[in-house]
VOPAGU-2260 file (C-alpha; in pm, 1 decimal, decimal comma):
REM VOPAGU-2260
SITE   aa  ch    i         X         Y         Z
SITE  UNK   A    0   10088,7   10187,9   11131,4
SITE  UNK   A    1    9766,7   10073,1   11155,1
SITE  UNK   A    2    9600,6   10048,0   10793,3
SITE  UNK   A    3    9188,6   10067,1   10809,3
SITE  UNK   A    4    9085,6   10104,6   10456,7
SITE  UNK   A    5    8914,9    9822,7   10297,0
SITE  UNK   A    6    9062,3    9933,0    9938,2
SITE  UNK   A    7    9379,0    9970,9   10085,1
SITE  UNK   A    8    9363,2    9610,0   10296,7
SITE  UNK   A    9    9216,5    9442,7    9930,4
SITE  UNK   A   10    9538,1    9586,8    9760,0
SITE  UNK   A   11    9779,7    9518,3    9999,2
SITE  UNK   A   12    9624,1    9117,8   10009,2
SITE  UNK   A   13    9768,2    9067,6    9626,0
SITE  UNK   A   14   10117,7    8930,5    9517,2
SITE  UNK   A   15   10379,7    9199,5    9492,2
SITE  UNK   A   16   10396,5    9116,2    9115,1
SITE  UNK   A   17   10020,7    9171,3    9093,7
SITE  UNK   A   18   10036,2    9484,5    9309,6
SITE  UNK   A   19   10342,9    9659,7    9081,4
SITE  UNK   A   20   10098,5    9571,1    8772,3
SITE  UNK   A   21    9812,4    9767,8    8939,4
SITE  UNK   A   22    9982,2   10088,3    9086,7
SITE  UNK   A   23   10332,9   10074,0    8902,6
SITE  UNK   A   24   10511,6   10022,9    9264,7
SITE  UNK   A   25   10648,0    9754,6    9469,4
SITE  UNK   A   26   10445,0    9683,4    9784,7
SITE  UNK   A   27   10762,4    9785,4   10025,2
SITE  UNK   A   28   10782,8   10123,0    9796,2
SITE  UNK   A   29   10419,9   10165,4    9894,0
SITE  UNK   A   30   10486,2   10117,4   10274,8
SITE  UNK   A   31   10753,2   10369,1   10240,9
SITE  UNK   A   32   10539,0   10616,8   10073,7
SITE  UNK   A   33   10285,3   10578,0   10327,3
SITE  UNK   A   34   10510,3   10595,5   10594,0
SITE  UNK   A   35   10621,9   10948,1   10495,6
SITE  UNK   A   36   10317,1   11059,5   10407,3
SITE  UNK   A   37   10182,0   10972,4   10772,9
SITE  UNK   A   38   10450,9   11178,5   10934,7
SITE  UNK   A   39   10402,7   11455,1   10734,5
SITE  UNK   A   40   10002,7   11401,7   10793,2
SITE  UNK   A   41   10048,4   11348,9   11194,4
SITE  UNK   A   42   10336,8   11708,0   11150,5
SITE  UNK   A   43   10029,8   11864,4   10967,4
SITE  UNK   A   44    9777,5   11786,9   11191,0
SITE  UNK   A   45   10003,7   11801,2   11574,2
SITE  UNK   A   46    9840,2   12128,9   11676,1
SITE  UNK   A   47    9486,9   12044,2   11627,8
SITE  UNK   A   48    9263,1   12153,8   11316,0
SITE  UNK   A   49    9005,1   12057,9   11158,9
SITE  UNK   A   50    8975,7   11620,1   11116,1
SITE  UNK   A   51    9044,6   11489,8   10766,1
SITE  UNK   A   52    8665,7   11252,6   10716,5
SITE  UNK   A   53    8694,5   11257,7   10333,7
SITE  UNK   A   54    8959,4   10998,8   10241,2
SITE  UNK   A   55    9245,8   10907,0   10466,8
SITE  UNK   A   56    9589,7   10893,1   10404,8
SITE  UNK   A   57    9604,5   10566,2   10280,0
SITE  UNK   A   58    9337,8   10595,7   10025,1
SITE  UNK   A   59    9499,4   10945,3    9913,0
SITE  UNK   A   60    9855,0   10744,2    9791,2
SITE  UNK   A   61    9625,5   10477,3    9645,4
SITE  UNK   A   62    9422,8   10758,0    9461,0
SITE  UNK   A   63    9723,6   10892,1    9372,2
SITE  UNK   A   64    9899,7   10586,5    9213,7
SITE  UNK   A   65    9597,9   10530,8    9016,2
SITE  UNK   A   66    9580,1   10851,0    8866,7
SITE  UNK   A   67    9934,9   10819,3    8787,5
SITE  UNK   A   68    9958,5   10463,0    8646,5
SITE  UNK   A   69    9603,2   10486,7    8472,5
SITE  UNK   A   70    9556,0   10847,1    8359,7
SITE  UNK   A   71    9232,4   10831,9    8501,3
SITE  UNK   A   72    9034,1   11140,5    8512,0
SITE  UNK   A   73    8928,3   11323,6    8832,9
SITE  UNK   A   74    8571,2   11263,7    8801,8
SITE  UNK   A   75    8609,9   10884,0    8754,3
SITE  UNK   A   76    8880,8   10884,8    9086,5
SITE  UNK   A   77    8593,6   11087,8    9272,8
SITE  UNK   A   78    8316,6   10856,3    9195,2
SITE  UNK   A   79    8520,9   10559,3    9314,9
SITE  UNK   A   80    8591,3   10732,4    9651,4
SITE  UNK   A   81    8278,3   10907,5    9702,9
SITE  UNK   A   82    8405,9   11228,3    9700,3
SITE  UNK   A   83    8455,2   11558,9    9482,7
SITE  UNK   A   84    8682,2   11669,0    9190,0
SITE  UNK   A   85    8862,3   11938,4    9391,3
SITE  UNK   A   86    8910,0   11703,9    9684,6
SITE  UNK   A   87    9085,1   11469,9    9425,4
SITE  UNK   A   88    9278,2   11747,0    9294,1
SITE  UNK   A   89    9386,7   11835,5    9619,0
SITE  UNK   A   90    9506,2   11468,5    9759,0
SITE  UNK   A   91    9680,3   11419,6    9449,1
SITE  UNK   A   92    9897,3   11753,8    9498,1
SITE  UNK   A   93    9925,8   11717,1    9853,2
SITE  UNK   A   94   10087,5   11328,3    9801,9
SITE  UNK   A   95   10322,9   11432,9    9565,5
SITE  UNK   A   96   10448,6   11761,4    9671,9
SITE  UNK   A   97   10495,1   11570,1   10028,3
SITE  UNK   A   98   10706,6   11303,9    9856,6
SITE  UNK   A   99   10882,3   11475,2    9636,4
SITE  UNK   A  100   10994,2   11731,9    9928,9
SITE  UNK   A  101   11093,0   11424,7   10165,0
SITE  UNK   A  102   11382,4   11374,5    9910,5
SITE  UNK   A  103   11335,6   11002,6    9938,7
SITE  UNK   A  104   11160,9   11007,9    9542,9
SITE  UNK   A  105   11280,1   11298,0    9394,8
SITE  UNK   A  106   11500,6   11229,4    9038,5
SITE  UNK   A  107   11810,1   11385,5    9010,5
SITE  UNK   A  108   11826,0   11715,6    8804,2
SITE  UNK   A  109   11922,0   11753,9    8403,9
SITE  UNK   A  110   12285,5   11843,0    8497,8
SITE  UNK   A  111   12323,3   11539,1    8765,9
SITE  UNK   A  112   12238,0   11269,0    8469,6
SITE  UNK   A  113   12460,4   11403,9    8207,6
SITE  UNK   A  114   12744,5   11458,2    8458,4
SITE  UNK   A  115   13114,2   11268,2    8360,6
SITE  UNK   A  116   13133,5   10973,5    8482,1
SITE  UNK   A  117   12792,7   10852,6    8547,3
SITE  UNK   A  118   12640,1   10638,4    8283,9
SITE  UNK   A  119   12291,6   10647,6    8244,4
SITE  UNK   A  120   12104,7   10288,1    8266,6
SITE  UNK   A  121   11750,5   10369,3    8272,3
SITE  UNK   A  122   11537,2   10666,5    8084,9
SITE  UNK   A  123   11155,7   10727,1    8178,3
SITE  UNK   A  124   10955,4   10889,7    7868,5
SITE  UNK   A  125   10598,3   11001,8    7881,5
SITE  UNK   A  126   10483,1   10914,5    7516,6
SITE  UNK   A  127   10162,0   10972,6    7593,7
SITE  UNK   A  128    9965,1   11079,3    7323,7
SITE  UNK   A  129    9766,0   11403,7    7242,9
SITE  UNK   A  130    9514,6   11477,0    6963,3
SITE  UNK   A  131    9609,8   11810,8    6748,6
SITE  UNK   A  132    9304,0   12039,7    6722,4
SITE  UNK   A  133    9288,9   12094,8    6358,9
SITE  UNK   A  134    9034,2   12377,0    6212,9
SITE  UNK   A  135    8774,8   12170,2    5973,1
SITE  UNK   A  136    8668,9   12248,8    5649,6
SITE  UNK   A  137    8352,9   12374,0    5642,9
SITE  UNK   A  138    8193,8   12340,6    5302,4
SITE  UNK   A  139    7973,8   12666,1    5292,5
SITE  UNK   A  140    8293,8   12917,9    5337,3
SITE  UNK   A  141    8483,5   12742,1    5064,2
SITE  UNK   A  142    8170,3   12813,7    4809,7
SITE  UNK   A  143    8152,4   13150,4    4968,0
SITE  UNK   A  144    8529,9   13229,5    4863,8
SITE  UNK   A  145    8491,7   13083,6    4508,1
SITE  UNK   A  146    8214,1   13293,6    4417,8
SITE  UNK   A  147    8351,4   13602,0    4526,0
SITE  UNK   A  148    8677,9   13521,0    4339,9
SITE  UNK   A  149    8418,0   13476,7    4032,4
SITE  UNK   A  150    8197,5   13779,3    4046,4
């Protein structure tokens, strides 16, 4: 597998420590990501169609890791590659639907990890946090409501 993206190349030049604090994976989790990917890419594309010139496969796991270990937003990840929102969108889905139905990264359900006799060691949590739209107090309908109450 021959790999032909610079950003891809620059990546793949770092330590593994350095790599895992960048995209959140090991470097030999990355080739095995990228190796299903590329079968499922070359199964996609055996009979022909229409060339993928956008971003290649490579760049479309990197883009993908990003989004996932930075919670960038699409616009940012489609400035850095040159290309649109919806074309980020759709890498992003296409990676991880393709992963998740090779089998090879796919957690095990609710009822697997409470099962008897399997001890859990390890629980993921997305804490991320969310800001609660709140109405705001708007001054004039306050004043409004206390002179009706008085007239």
């Amino acid at each position: 597998m021959l790999i032909t993206s610079e950003r891809v190349q620059k990546a793949l030049a770092t330590s593994n420590t350095q790599f895992k604090r960048l995209f959140g994976v090991n470097i030999a989790t990355f080739r095995q990501m990228l190796a299903i990917l590329h079968t499922a890419h070359e199964e996609l594309h055996k009979n022909g169609g229409k060339p993928n010139t956008k971003l290649q496969v490579e760049d479309k796991l990197l883009l993908t890791l990003q989004y996932w270990r930075e919670y960038r937003t699409l616009e940012h990840l489609a400035f850095d590659y040159n290309t649109v929102k919806s074309y980020v969108h759709k890498s992003i889905e296409w990676v991880e639907n393709t992963l998740i139905r090779s089998g090879a990264f796919r957690l095990p359900g609710k009822k697997a990890l409470i099962a008897e006799g399997q001890q859990t060691k390890t629980i993921a949590v997305d804490v991320t946090e969310s800001p609660i739209e709140r109405p705001k107090k708007i001054r004039r309908s306050t004043i409004l409501a206390r002179r009706s109450v008085i007239l």
